[in-house]
C-alpha positions in Angstrom: 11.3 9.7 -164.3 9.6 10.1 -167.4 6.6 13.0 -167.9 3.7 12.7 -170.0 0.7 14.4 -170.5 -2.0 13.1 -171.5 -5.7 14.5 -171.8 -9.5 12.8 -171.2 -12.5 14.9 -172.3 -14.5 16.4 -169.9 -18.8 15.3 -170.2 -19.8 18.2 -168.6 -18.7 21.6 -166.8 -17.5 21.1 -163.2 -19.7 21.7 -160.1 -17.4 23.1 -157.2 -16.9 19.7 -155.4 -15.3 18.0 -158.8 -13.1 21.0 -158.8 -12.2 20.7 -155.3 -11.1 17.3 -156.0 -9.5 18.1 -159.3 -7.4 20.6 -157.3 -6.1 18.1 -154.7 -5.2 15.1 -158.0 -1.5 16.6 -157.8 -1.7 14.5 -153.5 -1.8 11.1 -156.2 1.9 9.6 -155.9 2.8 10.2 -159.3 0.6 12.9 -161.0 2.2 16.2 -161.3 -0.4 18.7 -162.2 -4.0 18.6 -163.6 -6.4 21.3 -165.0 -8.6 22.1 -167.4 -8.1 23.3 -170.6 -10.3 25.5 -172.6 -11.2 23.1 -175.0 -13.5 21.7 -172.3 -10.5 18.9 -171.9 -8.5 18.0 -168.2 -4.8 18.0 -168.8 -2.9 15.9 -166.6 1.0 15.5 -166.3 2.1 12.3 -164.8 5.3 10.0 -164.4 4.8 7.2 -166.9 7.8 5.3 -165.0 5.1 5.0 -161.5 1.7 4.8 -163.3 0.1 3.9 -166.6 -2.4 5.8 -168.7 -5.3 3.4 -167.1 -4.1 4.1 -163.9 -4.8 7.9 -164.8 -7.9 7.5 -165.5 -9.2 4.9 -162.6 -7.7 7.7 -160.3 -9.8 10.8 -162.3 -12.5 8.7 -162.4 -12.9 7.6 -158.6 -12.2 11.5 -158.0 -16.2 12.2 -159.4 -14.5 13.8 -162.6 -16.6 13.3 -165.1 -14.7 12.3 -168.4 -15.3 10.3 -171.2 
């Protein structure tokens, strides 16, 4: 297993269905943990040895999370 983090900027503040979403990410076979930072960023920890940096991000993105 190896853990990364990694962070995406978010566009815009979450509505209460994004965070609802965000808050279930962790169900992703693979992703550890995700939450947002105070720098208006979404931290997520993930095992690099199961999925890749794009897969990260297809997954946040077909969540509604809106990153850049």
């Amino acid at each position: 297993m190896t853990k990364v983090q990694t962070t995406f900027k978010l566009t815009r503040e979450l509505n209460d269905r994004e965070l609802k979403s965000l808050s279930h990410l962790h169900a992703v076979y693979g992703i550890f943990a995700a939450r947002v930072l105070p720098s208006d960023q979404l931290l997520v920890e993930y095992d690099a040895s199961r999925l890749s940096a794009s897969d990260v991000r297809g997954t946040v993105e077909r969540r509604g999370i809106p990153i850049s």
